[in-house]
C-alpha positions as CSV (number, residue, x, y, z in Angstrom):
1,X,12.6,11.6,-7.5
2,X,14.5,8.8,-8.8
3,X,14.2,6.9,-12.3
4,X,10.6,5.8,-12.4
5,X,10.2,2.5,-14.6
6,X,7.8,2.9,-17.6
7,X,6.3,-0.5,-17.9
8,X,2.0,-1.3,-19.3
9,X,1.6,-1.5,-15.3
10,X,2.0,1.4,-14.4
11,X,0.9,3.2,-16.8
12,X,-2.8,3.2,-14.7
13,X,-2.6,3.9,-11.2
14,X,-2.3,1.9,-8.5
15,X,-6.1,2.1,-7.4
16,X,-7.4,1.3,-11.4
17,X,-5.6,-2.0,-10.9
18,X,-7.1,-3.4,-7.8
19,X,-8.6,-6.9,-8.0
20,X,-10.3,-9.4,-5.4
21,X,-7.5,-10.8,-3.0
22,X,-7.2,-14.5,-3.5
23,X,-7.1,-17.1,-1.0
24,X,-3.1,-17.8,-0.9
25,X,-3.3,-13.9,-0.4
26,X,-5.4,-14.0,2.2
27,X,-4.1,-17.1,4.2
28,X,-0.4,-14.2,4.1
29,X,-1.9,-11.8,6.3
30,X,-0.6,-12.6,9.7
31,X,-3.6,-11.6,11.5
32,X,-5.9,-13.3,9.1
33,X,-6.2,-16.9,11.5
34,X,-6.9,-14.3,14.4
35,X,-10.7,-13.4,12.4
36,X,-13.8,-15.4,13.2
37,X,-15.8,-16.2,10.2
38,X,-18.2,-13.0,10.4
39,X,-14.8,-11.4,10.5
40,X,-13.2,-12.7,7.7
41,X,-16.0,-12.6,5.3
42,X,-15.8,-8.9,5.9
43,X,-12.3,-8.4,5.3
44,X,-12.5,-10.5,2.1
45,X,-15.1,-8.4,0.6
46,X,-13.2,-5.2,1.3
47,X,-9.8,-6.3,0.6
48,X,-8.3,-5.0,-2.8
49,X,-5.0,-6.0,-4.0
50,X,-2.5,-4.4,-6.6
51,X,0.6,-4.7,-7.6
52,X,3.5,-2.5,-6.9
53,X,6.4,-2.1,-9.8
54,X,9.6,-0.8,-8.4
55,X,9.9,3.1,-8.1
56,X,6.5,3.6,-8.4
57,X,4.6,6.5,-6.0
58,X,1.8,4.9,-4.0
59,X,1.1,8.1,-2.3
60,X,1.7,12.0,-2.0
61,X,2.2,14.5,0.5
62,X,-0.5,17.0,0.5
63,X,-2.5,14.5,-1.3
64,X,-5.9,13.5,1.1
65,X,-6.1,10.1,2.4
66,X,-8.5,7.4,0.1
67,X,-7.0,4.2,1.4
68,X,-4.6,2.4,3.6
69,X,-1.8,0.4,2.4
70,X,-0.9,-3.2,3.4
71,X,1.5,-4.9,2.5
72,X,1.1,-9.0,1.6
73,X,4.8,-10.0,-0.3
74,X,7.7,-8.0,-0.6
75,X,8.9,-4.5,0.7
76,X,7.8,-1.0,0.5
77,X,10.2,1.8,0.9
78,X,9.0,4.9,3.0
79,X,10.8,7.4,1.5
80,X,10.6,11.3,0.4
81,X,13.1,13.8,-1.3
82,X,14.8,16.5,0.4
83,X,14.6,20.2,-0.2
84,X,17.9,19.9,-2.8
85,X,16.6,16.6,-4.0
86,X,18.3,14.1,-2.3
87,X,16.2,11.1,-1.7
88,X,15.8,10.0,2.1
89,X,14.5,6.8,3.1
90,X,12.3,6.6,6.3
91,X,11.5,3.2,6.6
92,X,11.0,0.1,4.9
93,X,7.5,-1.9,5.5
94,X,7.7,-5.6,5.5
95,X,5.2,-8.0,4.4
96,X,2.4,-7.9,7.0
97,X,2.7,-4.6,7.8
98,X,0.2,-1.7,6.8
99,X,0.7,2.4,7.0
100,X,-1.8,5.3,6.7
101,X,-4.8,3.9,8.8
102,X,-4.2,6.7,10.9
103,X,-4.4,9.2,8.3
104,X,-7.4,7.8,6.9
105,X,-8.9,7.4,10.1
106,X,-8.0,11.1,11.0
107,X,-9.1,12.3,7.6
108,X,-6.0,14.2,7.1
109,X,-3.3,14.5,3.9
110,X,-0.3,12.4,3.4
111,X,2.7,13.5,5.9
């Protein structure tokens, strides 16, 4: 793994620093207008939001499945180390894009 930056942020992780999403966050999500009210009250009430700080592990391989990730500004990197090390980027997910609902759904570990 890369340099990981040491900052009061992450020194908790990701899911200790969730919080309500606002409405500007809300009114992101590209399929939010596509919700009918029932719909969106729903999705309110179970959204959480945190933020990511650069370099820092939002999941693990091996590790079971507790959430789905979304994401509502910026870019995540898909990424793992090789066998010697090297890092090796998979993908990168853009802003209104989510990964692991499968998982989650499936009940399985982090791939």
């Amino acid at each position: 793994m890369g340099p990981r930056i040491s900052t009061s942020s992450t020194t908790t992780s990701l899911r200790h620093r969730v919080r309500a999403a606002t409405v500007d966050e809300l009114d992101r999500v590209p399929w939010w207008p596509l919700l009918d009210a029932p719909q969106r009250s729903r999705v309110a009430s179970d959204m959480q939001v945190a933020e990511a700080e650069p370099g820092e592990v939002l999941c693990r391989i091996g590790r079971p499945a507790t959430l789905w990730l979304g994401v509502v500004e910026g870019l995540l990197k898909m990424s793992n180390d090789s066998a010697v090390g090297t890092p090796i980027t998979f993908t990168g997910v853009p802003s209104g894009a989510w990964f692991g609902e499968g998982t989650l759904l499936k009940r399985e570990s982090y791939r």
